[in-house]
Structure formats: C-alpha cells, structure tokens
C-alpha positions as CSV (number, residue, x, y, z in Angstrom):
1,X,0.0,0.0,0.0
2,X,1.4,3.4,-0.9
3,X,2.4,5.7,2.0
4,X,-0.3,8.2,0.7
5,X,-2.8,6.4,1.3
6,X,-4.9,7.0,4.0
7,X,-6.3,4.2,5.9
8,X,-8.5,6.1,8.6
9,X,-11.3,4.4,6.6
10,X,-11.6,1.0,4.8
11,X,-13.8,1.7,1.8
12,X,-10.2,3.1,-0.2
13,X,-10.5,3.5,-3.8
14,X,-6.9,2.9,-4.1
15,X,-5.2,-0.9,-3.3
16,X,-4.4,-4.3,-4.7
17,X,-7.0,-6.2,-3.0
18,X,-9.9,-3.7,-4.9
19,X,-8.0,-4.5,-8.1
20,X,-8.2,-8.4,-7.0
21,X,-11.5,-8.2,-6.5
22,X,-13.4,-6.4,-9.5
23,X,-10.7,-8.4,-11.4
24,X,-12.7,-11.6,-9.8
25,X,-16.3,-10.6,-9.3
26,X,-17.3,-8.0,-12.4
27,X,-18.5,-8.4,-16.1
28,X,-18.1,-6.1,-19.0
29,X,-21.1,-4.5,-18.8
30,X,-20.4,-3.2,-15.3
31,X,-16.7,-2.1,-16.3
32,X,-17.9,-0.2,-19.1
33,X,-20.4,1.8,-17.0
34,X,-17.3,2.1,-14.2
35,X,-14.8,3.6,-16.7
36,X,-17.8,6.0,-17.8
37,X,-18.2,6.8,-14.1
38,X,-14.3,7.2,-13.5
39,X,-14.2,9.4,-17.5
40,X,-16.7,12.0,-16.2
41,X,-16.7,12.4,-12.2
42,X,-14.2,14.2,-9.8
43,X,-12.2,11.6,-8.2
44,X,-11.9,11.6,-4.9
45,X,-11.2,9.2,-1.9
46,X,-13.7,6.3,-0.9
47,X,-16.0,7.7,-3.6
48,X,-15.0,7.8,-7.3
49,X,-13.2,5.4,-8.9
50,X,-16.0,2.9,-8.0
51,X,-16.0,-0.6,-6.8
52,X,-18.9,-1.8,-8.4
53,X,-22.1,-0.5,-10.0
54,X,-26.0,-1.3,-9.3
55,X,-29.6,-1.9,-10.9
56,X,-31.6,-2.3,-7.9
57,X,-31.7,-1.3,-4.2
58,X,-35.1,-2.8,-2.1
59,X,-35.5,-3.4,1.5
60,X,-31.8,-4.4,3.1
61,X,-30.7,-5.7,-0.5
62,X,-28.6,-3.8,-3.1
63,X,-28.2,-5.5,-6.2
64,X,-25.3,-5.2,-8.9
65,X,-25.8,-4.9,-12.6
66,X,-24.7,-8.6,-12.7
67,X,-27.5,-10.1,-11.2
68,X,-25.8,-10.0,-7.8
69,X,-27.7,-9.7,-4.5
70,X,-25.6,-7.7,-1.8
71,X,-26.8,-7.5,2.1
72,X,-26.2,-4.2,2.8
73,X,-25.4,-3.3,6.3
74,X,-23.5,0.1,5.3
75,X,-26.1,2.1,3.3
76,X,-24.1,5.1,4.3
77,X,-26.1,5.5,7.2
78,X,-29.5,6.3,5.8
79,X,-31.3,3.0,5.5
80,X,-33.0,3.1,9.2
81,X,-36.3,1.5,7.4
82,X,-34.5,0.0,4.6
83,X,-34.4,1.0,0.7
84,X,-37.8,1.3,-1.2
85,X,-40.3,1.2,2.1
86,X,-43.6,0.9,0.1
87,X,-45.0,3.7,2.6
88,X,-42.1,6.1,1.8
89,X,-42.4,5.5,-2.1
90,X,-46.6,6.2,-1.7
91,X,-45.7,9.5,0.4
92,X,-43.6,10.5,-2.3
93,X,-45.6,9.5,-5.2
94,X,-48.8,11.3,-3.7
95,X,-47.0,14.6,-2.8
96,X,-45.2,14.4,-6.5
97,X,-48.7,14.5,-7.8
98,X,-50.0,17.1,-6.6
99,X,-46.9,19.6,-4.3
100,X,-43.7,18.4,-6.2
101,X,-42.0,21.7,-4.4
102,X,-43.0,24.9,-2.2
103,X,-40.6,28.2,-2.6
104,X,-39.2,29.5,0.4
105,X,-41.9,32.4,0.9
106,X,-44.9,29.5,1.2
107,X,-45.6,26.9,3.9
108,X,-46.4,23.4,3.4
109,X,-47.9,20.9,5.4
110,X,-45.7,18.1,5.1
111,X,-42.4,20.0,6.4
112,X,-45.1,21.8,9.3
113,X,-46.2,18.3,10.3
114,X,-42.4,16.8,10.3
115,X,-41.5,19.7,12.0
116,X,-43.7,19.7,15.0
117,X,-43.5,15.8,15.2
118,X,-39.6,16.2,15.6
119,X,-39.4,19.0,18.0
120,X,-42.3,16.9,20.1
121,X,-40.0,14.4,20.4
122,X,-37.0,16.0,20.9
123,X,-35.2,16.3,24.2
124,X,-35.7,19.9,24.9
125,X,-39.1,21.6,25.9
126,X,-40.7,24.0,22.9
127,X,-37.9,23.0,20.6
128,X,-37.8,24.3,16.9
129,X,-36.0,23.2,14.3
130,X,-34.7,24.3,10.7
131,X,-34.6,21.8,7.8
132,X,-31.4,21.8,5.6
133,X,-30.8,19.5,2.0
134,X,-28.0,17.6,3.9
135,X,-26.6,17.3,7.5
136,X,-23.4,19.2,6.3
137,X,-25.8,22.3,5.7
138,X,-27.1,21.3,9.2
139,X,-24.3,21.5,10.7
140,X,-23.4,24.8,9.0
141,X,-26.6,26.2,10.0
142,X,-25.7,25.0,14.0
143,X,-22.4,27.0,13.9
144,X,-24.0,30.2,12.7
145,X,-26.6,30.0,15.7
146,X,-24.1,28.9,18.2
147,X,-21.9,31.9,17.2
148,X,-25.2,34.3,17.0
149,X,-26.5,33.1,20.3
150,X,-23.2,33.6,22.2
151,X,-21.2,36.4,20.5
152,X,-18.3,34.0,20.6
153,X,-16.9,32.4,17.4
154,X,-14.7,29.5,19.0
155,X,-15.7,26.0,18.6
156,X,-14.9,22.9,20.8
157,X,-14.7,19.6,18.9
158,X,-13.4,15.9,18.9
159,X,-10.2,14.4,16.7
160,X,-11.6,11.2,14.6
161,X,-14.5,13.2,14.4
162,X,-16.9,13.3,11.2
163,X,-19.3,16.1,10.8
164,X,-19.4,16.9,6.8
165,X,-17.6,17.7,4.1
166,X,-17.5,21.3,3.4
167,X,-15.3,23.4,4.7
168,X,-17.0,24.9,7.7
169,X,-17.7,21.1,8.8
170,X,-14.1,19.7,8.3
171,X,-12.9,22.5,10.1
172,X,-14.5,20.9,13.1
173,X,-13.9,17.4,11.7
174,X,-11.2,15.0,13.1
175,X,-10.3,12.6,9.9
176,X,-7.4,13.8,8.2
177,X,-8.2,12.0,4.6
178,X,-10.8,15.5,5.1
179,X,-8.5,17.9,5.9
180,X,-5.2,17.2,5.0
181,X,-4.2,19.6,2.6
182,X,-6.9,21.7,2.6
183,X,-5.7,25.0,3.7
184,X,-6.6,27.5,6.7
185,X,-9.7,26.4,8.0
186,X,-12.1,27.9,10.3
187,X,-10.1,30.1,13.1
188,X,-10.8,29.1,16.7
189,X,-11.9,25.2,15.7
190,X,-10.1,23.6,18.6
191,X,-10.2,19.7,19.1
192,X,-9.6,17.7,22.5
193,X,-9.2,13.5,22.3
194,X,-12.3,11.7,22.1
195,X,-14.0,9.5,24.3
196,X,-12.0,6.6,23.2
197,X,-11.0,3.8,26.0
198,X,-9.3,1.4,23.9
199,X,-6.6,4.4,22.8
200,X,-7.0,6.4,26.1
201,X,-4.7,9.5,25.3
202,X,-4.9,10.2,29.3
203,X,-3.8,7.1,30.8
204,X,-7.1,6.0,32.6
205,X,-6.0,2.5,32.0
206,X,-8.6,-0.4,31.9
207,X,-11.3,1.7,33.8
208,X,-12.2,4.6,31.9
209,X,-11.9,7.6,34.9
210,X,-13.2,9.9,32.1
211,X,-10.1,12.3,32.3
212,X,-11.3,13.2,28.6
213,X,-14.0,15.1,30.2
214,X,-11.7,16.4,33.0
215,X,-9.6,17.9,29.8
216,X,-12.7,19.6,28.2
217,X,-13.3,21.2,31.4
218,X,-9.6,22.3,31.3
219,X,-9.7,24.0,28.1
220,X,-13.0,25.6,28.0
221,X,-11.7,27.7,30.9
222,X,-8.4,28.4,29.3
223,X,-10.0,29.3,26.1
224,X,-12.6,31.3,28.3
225,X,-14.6,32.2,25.3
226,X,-15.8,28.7,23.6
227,X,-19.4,29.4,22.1
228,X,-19.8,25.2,21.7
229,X,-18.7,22.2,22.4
230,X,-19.6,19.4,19.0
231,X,-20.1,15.9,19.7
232,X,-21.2,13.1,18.1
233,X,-23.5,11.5,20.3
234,X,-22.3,8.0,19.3
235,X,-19.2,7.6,17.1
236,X,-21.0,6.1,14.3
237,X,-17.4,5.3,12.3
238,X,-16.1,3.1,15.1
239,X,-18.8,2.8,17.2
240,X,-17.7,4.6,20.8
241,X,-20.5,4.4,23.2
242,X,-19.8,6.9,25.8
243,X,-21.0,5.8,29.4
244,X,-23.5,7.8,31.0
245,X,-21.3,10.0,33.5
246,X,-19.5,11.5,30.3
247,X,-22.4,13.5,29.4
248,X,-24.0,14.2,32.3
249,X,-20.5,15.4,33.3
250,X,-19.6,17.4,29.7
251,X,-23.6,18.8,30.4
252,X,-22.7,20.9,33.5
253,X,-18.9,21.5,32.3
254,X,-20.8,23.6,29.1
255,X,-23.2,25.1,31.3
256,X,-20.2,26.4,33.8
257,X,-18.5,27.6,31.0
258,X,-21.1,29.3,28.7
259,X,-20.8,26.8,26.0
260,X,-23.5,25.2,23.9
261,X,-23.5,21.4,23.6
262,X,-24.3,20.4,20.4
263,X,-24.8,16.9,19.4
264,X,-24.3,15.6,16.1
265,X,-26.4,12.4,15.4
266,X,-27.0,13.0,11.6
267,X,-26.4,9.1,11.2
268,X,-27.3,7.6,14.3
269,X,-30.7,9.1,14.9
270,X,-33.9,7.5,14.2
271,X,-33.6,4.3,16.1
272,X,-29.9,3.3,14.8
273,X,-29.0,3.3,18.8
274,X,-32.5,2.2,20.0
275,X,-33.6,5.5,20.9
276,X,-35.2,8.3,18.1
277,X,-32.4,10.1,19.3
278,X,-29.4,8.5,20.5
279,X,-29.0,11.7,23.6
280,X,-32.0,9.8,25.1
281,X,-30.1,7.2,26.5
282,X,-27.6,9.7,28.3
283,X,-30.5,11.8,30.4
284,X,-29.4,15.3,29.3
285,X,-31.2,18.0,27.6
286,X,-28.6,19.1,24.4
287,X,-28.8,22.8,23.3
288,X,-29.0,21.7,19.5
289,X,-29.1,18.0,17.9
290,X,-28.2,17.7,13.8
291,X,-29.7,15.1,12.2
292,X,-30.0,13.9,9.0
293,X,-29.3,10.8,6.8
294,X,-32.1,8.2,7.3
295,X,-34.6,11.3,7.5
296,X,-35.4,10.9,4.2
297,X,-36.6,7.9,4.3
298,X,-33.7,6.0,2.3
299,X,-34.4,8.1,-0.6
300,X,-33.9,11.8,-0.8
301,X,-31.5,13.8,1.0
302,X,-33.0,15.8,4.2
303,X,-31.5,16.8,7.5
304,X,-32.9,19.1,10.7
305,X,-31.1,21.4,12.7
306,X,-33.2,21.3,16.2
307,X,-32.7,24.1,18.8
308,X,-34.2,24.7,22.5
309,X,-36.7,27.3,22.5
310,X,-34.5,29.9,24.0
311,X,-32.4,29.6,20.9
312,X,-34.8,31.1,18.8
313,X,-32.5,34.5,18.0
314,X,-32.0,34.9,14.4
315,X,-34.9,36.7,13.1
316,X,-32.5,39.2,11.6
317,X,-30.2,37.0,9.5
318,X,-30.8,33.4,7.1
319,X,-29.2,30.8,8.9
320,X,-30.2,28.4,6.6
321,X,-32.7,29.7,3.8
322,X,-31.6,27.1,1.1
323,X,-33.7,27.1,-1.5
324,X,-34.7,22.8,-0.4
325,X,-34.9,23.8,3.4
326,X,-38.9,22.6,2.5
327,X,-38.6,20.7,0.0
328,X,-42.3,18.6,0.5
329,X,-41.3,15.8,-1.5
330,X,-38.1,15.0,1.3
331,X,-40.8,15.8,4.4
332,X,-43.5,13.8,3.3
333,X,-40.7,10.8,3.1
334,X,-39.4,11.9,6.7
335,X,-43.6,11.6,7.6
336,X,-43.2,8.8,6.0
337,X,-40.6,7.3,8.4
338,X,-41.3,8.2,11.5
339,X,-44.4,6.4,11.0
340,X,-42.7,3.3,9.9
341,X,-40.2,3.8,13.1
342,X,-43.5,3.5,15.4
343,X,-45.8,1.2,13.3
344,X,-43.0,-1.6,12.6
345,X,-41.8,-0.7,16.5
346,X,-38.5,-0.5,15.2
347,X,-36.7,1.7,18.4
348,X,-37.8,-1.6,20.5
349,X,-36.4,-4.4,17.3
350,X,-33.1,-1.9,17.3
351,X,-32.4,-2.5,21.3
352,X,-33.7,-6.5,21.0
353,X,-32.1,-7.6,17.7
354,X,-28.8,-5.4,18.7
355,X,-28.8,-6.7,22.1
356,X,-28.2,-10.2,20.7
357,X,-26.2,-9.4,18.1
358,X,-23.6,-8.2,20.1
359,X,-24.0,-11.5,22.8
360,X,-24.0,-13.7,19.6
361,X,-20.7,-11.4,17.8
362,X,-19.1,-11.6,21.4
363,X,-19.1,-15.2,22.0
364,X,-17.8,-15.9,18.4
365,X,-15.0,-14.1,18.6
366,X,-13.8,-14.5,21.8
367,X,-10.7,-16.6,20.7
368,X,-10.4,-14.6,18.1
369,X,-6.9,-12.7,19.1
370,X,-7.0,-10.8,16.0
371,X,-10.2,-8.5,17.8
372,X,-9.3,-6.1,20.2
373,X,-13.5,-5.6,21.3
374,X,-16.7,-5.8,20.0
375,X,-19.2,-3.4,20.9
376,X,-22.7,-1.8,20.0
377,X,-26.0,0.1,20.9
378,X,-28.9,-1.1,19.1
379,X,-28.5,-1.8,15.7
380,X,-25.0,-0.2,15.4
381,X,-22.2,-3.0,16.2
382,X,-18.6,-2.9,15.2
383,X,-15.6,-5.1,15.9
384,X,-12.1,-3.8,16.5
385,X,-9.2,-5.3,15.0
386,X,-5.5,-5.7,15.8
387,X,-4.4,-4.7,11.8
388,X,-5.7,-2.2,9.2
389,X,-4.8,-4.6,6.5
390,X,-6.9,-7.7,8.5
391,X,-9.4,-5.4,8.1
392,X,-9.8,-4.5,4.6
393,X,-9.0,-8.2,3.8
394,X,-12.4,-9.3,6.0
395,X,-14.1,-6.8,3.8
396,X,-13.2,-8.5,0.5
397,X,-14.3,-11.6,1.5
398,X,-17.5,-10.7,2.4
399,X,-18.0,-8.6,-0.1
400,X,-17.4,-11.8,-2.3
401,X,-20.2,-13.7,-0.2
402,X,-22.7,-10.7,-0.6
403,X,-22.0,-9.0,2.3
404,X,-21.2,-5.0,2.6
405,X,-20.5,-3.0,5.2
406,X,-18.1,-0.1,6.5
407,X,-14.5,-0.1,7.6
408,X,-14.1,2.6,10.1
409,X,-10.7,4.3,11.9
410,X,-8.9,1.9,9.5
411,X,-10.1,-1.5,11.6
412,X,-13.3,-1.0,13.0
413,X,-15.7,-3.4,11.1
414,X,-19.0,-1.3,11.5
415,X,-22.1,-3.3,11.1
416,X,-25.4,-1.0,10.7
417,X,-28.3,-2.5,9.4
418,X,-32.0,-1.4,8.2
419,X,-33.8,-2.2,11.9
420,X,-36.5,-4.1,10.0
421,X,-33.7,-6.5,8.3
422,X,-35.4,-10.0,8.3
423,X,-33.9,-11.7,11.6
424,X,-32.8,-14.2,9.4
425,X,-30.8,-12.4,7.1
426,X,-29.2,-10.5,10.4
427,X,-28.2,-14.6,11.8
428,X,-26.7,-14.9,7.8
429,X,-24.5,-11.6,8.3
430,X,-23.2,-12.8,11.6
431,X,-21.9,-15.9,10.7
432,X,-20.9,-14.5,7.5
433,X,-18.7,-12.3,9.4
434,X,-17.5,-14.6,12.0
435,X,-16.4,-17.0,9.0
436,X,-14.5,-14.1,7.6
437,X,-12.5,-13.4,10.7
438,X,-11.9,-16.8,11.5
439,X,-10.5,-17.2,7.9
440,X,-8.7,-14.2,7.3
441,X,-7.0,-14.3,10.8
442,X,-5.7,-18.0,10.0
443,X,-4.9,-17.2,6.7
C-alpha cells in the first residue's frame, strides 16, 4: 500500500486487494459503465473510482448490474427502514402528484407536520428546528446560531471526528483523509481526544476515569470564550459508546463555562441506537441535535437542525434559507418514516435484535486474538481489529459472499443494518462475518 494512502477508513479507492477483487467478481457490462463513471466524475477518496455498480436497491438488498444480491449493512447510514419502504415510495408518489415543491416564501404541510413531530419528540421543551438539504448544511446552520446566540466564534470539537464535508464542517472534523491539505480552515476550531477507551490518550487505563471530560473542562476555561462544544453522540465510524457519566458530566462542564453542547447524530438518529435520538439514552437536555441521513426515508436527502426554545434569535439573518430547506417531497418521506419507526416498533427491534447481536458477535469471537473488542447500541455494532490490513482483507471476502458493510478508523468493522432487516438475514450476516475473521485471521 502506498504511504499516501490513508487508511482512517476502509472503503479506499486505491489498493491491490480492490483491483483483485473487481478483477474476480465483475463483467463487461459493469466495467464499461465504471470507466464512464471514472471518465466523467471528480475523483476523490472512498467515492470515485467505484468498486462496483447497481440496478436495484429494495429493503436491506442492493443488487449489482450482474445479477448480484448484496446485504447491505453500510447504506451510508441512511437505510433506518431499509431502501424502497412501500409507505415512503406512496408519500412520495402522492405529494409528486399534486406539491412536487413549495418556494421559500410559502408553507407546506408536510415540512409543518415533520417539523412539529420532531421538536415533540426532541429532548428539549418547545424546541424548533430548521430543515437543511444535507446534514453538512445542518451543521453549518448550528455554527452560525451557536456563534449568534453567544457572541463568541470559538468551537470545541473531537479528533476522529466526522461532521461533513465542506469546509466549515471539516474545520470541526477530526479525519485527516478530510482535511489534510486543505488549507486555513475555520479560526478558533479547537479539538480535544475523544472518548476513546481502547486508545486512552490520558492514561485512565482499563477503567475509563473519564479524564477526557476532566480535559474539556480544562480548556473551556483556558480558552474562556468557547461558544460550543460538537459531539457526536455515538461515534458512528467506530462505534464509541460513551458511558452515561460522560455526558452528564460534559452537560454541567458547558453550562459552567457558557458553551452550547451540540450533538451531532445526523447518522445515528432515528432508532440506529434504540432510541429516536441516541442523547435519550444519556438523560441530558442538548442545546441543538443535527440530524439527518435516514430522515429521508432512504431516498432523498433531508437533514434538521433542532434548537431549544431559547435559541430562537436569528430573526434578523438566514441561517439556513436554502432554497430545499422545505422541500415537501423530502418531508412527506421523513412523515413517511417516522411512521414506519413506530408502526413496525422498530426503536424496540433496534435494542432487541442489537442486544443479541452483540452477545452472539461476542461469543464468536472471543478466541479470536486478532479482535481487540466488540461493541454496539442497538443496531450499530462494530468489531475492533488488531491490523488495518486484516481489516480491509475481512471486507473482501465478504464482499465476495454478498455482504457490505463499512470499515471505520482503519479497523473497525461497523455493522449498521435497516432495523427491520429480516432476523434471518441479520443470523446470515453474523456468521458470514464470523467466517471471515476466523479465515482471514488463520490465513
């Protein structure tokens, strides 16, 4: 592997075992339409060149242009209720038909209706919320308040960290495959280690004494002038589940110090924990949540900025106004799913079915030496490697068995499927898995 490569993240474009692969597994048809997409797109890292290219996507099964049927537990986050839910294609069909789109200066019932129903059940009394064409914008959108609601322009945010892609949001971003390169990014984005146990930065040892925490605390008073502190809830890229004390301790450090908390959950909200929002599990009230992904229903790109009431100061100035802020065709989907989430009870399936997925994924690997720890919270379950390279080898093979999923922090297999994945297909994946390790490890 090149030196320049970066292997924060497993889905590289670049790599023998890629070559090996498409070399083994695709037909002329599909490297025609690859070299088409490679001739006319940008390319970029993890995105362009592609690996492989698709006909169908329905429920929690892409398929190739081959013929191929792939289980997909990656989905890039946004397949909560799967691909193609038949009440999500109806919501859209109906509101196509007759509201295909509603310019800025008119309301609409669908983005009125998704908008009370979110701030309902957000954590925070008489919430509001601003809708944005992608959690990037979101997040964007959440800076701009934060700044406006504290006349301070400083932010507070995580290393490893993945908020967007634009510049404002890898400015607050940890992954260097984002920033590296880039430029002067936004002045006073400050980053602290993350809640990481496995490579404490602090020393804490086998018990986690939470002396990350203890080190926010330290710099927000240094810095004296920090208008928020960005978090993602749950790492969703190698799954980091922060204990409860971490928040209810990083809750009073922000309020001590002046300092929003915002939480970015933009694709681990919607049940992907067990909870609609993953902050429920950690008994705090947030000052903002971003999320985003999987609120479109699998299908069109839609995201939500959600403040507390008292947060409700910029009358004077757009925070967001984007001309898709809402777009009735993306809030009739989010209708769409939400109702799915509580008709199908999928928060409850999320906490059961990833409850004993991680028992099941424990046991199996437990002579495994090759994995460092598995862990999870509802349907979001990754296992830690010893080796990058172990890593992107697993991959491969199940990718070759039908199997996708993400590679995250370089050896982190990260498994995140729809919550109404057929409990069969969810036993398939697991031994799938635990037949990849066991081979690739011996191998």
């Amino acid at each position: 592997m090149p030196p320049e490569v970066d292997r924060s993240e497993g889905d590289i474009n670049l790599g023998a075992r890629r070559v090996t692969w498409q070399d083994q597994h695709l037909d002329a048809a599909t490297r025609a339409l690859l070299a088409e997409d490679a001739r006319w797109f940008l390319h970029q890292s993890m995105s362009t060149p592609c690996l492989n290219a698709l006909a169908g996507a329905q429920g929690s099964w892409l398929t190739d242009l081959s013929g191929r049927r792939i289980l997909d537990f990656h989905g890039n986050s946004l397949h909560q209720i799967g691909y193609g839910h038949p009440k999500v294609v109806a919501a859209i069909q109906e509101t196509l038909a007759t509201l295909p789109f509603s310019p800025r200066r008119y309301a609409n019932r669908p983005a009125v209706e998704l908008a009370r129903r979110l701030c309902e059940a957000a954590p925070m009394p008489e919430a509001r919320l601003l809708f944005a064409p992608g959690g990037t914008a979101a997040i964007g959108m959440a800076l701009k308040l934060a700044r406006l609601a504290t006349g301070r322009f400083k932010t507070l945010s995580m290393w490893d960290a993945f908020h967007g892609a634009s510049l404002d949001a890898i400015s607050l971003g940890g992954e260097a495959v984002f920033r590296r390169g880039i430029g002067p990014l936004l002045p006073g984005a400050e980053h602290v280690p993350p809640h990481d146990p496995g490579h404490c930065v602090f020393g804490c040892g086998g018990r986690c004494a939470l002396r990350c925490v203890d080190y926010i605390d330290y710099c927000l008073g240094k810095e004296g002038d920090v208008a928020a502190v960005i978090v993602e809830t749950v790492r969703c890229t190698d799954v980091q589940v922060p204990p409860v004390d971490y928040y209810q301790r990083l809750r009073r450090i922000c309020d001590r110090h002046g300092a929003l908390l915002i939480l970015d959950e933009i694709p681990i909200a919607l049940g992907r924990t067990g909870h609609l929002y993953a902050v429920e599990r950690y008994g705090i009230e947030p000052d903002m949540i971003v999320i985003g992904k999987g609120l479109g229903g699998g299908a069109l790109p839609l995201a939500a900025l959600i403040a507390r009431a008292g947060l409700n100061v910029g009358q004077d100035i757009s925070l967001g106004h984007y001309t898709h802020e809402k777009n009735p065709l993306a809030c009739a989907a989010g209708l769409a799913t939400l109702d799915v989430i509580a008709e199908e009870n999928l928060l409850e399936r999320s906490q059961t079915l990833g409850a004993a997925a991680l028992a099941q994924l424990r046991a199996a690997t437990a002579e495994l030496p090759a994995v460092i720890e598995v862990r999870g919270a509802g349907l979001l379950l990754g296992i830690e490697l010893n080796d990058a390279d172990l890593a992107e080898a697993v991959l491969y093979r199940c990718l070759s068995e039908g199997l996708s999923f993400k590679v995250g922090q370089g050896k982190v297999l990260v498994l995140a499927p729809p919550l109404n994945v057929d409990a069969a297909d969810l036993d398939w994946a697991l031994a799938c898995m635990v037949a990849a390790l066991r081979a690739e490890s011996l191998a």
